[in-house]
N, CA, C and O atoms as a DFTB+ gen file, in Angstrom:
404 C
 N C O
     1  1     -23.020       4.010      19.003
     2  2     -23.089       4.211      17.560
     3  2     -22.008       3.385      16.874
     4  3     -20.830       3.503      17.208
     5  1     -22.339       2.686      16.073
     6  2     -21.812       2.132      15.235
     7  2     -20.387       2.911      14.136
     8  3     -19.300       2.386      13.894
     9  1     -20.739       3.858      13.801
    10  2     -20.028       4.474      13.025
    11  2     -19.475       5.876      13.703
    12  3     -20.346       6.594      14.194
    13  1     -18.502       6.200      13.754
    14  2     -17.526       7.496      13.962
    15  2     -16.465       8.445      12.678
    16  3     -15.490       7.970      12.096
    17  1     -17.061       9.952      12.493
    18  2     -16.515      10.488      12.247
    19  2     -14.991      11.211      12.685
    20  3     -14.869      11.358      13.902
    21  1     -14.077      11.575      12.028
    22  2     -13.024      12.260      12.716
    23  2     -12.572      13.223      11.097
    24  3     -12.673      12.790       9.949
    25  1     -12.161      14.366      11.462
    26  2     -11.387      15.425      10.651
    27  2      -9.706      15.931      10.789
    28  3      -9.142      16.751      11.513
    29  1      -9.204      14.930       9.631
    30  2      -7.592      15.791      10.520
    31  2      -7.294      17.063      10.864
    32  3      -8.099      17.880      10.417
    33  1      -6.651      17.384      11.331
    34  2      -6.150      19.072      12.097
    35  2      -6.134      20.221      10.905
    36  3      -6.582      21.364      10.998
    37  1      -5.244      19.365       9.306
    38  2      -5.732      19.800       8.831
    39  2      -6.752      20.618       7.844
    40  3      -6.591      21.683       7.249
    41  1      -7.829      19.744       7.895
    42  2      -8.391      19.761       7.473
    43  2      -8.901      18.938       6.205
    44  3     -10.029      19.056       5.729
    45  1      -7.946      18.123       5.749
    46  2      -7.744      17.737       4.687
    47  2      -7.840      16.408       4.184
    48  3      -7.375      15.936       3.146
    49  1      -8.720      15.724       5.354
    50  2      -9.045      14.228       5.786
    51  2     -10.240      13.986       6.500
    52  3     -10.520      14.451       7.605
    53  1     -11.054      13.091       5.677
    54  2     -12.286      13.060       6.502
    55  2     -12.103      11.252       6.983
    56  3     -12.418      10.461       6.094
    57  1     -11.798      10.873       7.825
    58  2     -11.902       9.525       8.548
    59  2     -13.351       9.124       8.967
    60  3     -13.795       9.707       9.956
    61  1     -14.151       8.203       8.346
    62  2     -15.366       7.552       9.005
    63  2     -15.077       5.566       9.093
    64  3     -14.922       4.667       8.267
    65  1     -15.152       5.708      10.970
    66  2     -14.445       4.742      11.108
    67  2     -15.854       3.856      11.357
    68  3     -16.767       4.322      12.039
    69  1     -15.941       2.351      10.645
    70  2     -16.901       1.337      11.279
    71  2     -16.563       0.650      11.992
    72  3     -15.386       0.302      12.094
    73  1     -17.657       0.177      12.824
    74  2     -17.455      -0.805      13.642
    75  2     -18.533      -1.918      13.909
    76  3     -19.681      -2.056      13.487
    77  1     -18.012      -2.417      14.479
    78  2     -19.364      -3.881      14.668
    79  2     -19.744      -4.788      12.597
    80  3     -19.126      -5.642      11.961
    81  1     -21.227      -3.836      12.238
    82  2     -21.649      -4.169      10.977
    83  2     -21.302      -3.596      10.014
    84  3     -21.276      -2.385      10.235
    85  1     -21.046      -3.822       9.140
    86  2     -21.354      -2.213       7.897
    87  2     -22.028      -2.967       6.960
    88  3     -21.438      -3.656       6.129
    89  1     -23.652      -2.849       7.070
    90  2     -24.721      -3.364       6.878
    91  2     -25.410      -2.100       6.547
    92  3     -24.974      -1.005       6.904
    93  1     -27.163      -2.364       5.432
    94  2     -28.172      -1.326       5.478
    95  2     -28.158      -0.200       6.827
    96  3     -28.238       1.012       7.027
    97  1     -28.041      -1.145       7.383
    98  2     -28.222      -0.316       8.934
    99  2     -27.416       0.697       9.078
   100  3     -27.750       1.554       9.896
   101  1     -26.650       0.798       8.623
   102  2     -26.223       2.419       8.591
   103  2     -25.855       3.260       7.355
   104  3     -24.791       3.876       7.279
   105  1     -26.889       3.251       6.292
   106  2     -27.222       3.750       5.246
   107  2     -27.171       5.123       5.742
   108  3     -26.167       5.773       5.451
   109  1     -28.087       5.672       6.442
   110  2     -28.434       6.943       7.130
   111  2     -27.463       7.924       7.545
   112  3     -27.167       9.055       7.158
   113  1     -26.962       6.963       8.667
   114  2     -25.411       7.511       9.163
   115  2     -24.405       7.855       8.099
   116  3     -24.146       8.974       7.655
   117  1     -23.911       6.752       7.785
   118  2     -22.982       6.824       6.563
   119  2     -23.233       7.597       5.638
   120  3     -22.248       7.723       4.911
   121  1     -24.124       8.204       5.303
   122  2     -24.652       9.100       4.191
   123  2     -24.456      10.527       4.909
   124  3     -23.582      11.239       4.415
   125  1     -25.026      10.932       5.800
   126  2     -24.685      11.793       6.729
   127  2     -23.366      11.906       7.306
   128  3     -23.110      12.753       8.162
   129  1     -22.550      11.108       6.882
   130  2     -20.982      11.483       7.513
   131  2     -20.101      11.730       6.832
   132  3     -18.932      11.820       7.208
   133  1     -20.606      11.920       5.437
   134  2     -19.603      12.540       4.227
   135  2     -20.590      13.885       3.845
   136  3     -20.029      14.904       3.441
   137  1     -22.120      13.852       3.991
   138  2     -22.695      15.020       3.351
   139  2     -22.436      16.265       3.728
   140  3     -22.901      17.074       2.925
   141  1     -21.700      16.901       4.918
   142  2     -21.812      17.976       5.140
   143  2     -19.767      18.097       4.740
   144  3     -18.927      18.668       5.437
   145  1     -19.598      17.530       3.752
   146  2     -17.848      17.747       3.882
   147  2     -17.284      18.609       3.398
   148  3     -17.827      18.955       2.349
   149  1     -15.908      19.494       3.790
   150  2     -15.627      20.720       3.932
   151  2     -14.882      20.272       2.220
   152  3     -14.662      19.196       1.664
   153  1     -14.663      21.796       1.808
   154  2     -14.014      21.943      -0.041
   155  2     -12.459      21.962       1.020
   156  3     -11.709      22.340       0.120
   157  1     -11.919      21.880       1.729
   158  2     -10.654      21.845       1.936
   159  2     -10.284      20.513       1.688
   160  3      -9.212      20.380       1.097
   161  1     -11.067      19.215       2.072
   162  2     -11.076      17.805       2.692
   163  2     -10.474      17.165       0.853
   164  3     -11.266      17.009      -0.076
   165  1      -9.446      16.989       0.785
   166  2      -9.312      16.070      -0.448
   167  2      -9.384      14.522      -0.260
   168  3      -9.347      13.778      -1.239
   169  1      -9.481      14.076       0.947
   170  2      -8.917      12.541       0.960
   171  2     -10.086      12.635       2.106
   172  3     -10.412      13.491       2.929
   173  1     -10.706      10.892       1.631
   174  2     -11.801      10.201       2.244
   175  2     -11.504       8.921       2.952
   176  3     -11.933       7.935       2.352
   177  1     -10.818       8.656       4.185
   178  2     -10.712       7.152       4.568
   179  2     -11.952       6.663       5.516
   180  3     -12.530       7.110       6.507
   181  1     -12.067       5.332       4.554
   182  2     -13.216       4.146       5.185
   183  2     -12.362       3.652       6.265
   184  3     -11.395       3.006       5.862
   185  1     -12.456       3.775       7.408
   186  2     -11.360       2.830       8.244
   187  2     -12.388       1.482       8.713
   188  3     -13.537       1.700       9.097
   189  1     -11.856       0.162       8.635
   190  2     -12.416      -0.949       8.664
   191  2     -11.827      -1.916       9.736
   192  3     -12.105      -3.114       9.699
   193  1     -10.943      -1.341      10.771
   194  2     -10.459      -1.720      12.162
   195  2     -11.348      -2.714      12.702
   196  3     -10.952      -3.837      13.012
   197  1     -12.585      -2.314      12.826
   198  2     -13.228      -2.681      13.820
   199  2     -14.374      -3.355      13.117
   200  3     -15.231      -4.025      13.693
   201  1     -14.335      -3.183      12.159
   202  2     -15.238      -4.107      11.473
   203  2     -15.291      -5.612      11.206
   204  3     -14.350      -6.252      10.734
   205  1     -16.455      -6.106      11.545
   206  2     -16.494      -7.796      10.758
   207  2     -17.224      -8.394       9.874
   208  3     -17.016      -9.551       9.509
   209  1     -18.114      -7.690       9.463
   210  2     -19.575      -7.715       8.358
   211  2     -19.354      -6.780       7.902
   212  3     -19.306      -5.621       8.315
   213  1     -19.155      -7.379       6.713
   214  2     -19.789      -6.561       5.676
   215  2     -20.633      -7.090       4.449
   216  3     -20.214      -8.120       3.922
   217  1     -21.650      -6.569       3.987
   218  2     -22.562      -7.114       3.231
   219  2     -22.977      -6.175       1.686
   220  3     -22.307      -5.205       1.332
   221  1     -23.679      -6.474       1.234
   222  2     -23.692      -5.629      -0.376
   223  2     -24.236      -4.607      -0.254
   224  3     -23.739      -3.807      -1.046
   225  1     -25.310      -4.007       0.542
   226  2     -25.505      -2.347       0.784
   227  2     -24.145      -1.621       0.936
   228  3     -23.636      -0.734       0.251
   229  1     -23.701      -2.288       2.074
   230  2     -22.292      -1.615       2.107
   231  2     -21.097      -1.569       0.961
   232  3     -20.050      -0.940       1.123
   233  1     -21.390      -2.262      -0.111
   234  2     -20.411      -1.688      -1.046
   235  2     -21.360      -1.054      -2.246
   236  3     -20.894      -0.704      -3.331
   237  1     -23.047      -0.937      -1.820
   238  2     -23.414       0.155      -3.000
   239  2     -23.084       1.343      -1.990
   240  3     -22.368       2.142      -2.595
   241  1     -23.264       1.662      -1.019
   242  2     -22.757       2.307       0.004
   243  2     -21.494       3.161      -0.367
   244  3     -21.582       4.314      -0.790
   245  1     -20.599       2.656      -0.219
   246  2     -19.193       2.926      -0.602
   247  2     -19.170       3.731      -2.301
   248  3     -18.776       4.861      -2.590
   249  1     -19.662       2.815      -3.068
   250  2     -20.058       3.536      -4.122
   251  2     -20.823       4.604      -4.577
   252  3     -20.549       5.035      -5.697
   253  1     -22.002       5.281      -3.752
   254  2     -22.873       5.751      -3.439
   255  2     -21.652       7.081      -3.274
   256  3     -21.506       8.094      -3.958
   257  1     -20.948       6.617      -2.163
   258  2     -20.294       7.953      -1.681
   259  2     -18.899       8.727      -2.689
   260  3     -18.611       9.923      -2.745
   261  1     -18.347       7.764      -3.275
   262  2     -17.597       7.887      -4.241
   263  2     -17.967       8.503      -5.382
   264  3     -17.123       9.248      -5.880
   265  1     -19.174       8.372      -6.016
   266  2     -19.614       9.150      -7.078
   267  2     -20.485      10.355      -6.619
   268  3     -21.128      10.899      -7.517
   269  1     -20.612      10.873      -5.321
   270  2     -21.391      11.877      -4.686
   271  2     -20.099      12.850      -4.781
   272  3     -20.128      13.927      -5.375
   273  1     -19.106      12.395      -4.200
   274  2     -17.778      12.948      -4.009
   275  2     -16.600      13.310      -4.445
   276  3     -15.669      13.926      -3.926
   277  1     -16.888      12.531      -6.150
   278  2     -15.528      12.345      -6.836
   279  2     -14.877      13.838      -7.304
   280  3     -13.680      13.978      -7.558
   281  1     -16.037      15.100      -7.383
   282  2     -15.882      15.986      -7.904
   283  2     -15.014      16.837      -6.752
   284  3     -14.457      17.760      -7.346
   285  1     -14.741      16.865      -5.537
   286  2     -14.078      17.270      -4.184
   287  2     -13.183      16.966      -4.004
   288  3     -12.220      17.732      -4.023
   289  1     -13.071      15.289      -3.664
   290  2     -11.888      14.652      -3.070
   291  2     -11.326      13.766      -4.761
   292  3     -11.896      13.486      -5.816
   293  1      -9.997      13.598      -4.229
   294  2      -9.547      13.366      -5.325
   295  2      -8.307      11.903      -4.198
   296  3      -7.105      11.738      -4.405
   297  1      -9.029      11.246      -3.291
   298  2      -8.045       9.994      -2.689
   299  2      -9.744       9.760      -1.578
   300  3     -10.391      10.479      -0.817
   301  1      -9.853       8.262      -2.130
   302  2     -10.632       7.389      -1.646
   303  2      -9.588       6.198      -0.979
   304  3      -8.723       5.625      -1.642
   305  1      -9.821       5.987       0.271
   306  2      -8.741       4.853       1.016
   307  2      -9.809       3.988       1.571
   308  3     -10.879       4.540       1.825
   309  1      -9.726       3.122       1.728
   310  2     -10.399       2.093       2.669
   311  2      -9.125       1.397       3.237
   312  3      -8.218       1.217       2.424
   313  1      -8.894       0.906       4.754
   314  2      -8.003       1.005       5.556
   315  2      -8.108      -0.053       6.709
   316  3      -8.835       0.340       7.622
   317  1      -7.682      -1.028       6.856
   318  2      -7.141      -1.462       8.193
   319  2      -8.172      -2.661       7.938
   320  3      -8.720      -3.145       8.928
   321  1      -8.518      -3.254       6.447
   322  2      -9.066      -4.708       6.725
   323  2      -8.950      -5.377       6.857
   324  3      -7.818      -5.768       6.570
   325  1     -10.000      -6.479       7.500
   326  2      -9.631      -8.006       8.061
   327  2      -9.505      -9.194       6.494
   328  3      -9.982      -8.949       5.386
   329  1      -9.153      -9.758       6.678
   330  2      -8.721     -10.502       5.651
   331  2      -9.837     -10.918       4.429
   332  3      -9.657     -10.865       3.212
   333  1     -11.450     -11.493       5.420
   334  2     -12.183     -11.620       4.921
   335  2     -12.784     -10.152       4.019
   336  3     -13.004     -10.228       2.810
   337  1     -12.895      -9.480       4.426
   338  2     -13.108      -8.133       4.549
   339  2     -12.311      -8.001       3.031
   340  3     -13.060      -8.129       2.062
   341  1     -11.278      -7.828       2.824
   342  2     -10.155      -7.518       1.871
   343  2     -10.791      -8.235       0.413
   344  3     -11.070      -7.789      -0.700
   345  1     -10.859      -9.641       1.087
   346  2     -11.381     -10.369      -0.079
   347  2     -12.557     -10.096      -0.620
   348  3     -12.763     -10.231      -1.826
   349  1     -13.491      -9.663       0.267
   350  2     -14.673      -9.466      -0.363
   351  2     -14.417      -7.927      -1.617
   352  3     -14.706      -7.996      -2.812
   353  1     -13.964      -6.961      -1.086
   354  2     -13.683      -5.693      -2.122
   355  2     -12.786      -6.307      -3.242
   356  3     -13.098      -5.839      -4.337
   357  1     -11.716      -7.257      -3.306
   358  2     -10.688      -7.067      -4.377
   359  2     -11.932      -8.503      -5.063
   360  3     -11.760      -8.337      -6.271
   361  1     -12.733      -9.414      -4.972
   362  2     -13.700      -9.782      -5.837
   363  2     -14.623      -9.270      -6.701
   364  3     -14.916      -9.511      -7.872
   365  1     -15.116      -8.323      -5.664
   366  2     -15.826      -6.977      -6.035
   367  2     -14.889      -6.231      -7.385
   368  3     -15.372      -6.228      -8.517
   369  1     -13.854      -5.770      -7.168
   370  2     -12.843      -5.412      -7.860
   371  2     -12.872      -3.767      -7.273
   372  3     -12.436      -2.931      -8.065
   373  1     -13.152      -3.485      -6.506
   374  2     -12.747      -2.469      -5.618
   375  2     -11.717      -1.511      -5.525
   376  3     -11.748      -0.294      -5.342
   377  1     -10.299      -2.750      -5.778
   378  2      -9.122      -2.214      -5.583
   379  2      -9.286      -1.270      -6.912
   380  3      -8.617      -0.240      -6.982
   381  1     -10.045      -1.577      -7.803
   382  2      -9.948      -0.488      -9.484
   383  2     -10.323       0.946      -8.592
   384  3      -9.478       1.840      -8.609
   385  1     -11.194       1.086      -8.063
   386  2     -11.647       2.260      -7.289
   387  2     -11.559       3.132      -6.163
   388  3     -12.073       4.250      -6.137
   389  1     -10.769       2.511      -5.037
   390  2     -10.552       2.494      -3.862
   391  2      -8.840       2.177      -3.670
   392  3      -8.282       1.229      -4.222
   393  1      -8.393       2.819      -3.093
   394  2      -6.770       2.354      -2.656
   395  2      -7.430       1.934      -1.284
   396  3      -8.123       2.538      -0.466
   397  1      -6.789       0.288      -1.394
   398  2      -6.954      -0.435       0.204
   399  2      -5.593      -1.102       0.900
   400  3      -4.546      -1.446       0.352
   401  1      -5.946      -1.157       2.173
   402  2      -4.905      -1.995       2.832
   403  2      -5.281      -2.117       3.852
   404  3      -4.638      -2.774       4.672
């Protein structure tokens, strides 16, 4: 699988880490890995480690989940991008929406 969930200990962090694409192709997943999220969880990190594609589903994607969520979590992170990667969100203008690094 392409994509991995994780929950910090305390509760209060939902980590969905990509890997390989973050393409259409995991519309499904990705949608399913924030929908069932706990009212404790204030903070949402995209971790982008392992990622090397990324394409424009994936930032209606990102957006998609941000306005599903804004009313819960109150810290959207996207985390650990590759350079190309970086550039593509702060063109986008991303950084207005998203705290990245």
């Amino acid at each position: 699988m392409n994509l991995t969930t994780r929950t910090s200990a305390d509760g209060k962090a939902l980590t969905i880490q990509i890997k390989g694409k973050f393409d259409f192709n995991l519309v499904q997943s990705f949608r399913q890995a924030y929908a069932q999220i706990d009212s404790s969880t204030n903070k949402v990190i995209v971790d982008l480690r392992e990622t090397d594609y990324m394409d424009s589903s994936a930032l209606g994607m990102l957006l998609n989940m941000k306005k599903t969520l804004e009313d819960k979590v109150t810290v959207f992170e996207i985390t650990n991008c590759q350079p190309q990667l970086k550039k593509i969100l702060q063109i986008s203008r991303f950084d207005k929406k998203f705290d990245i690094s």
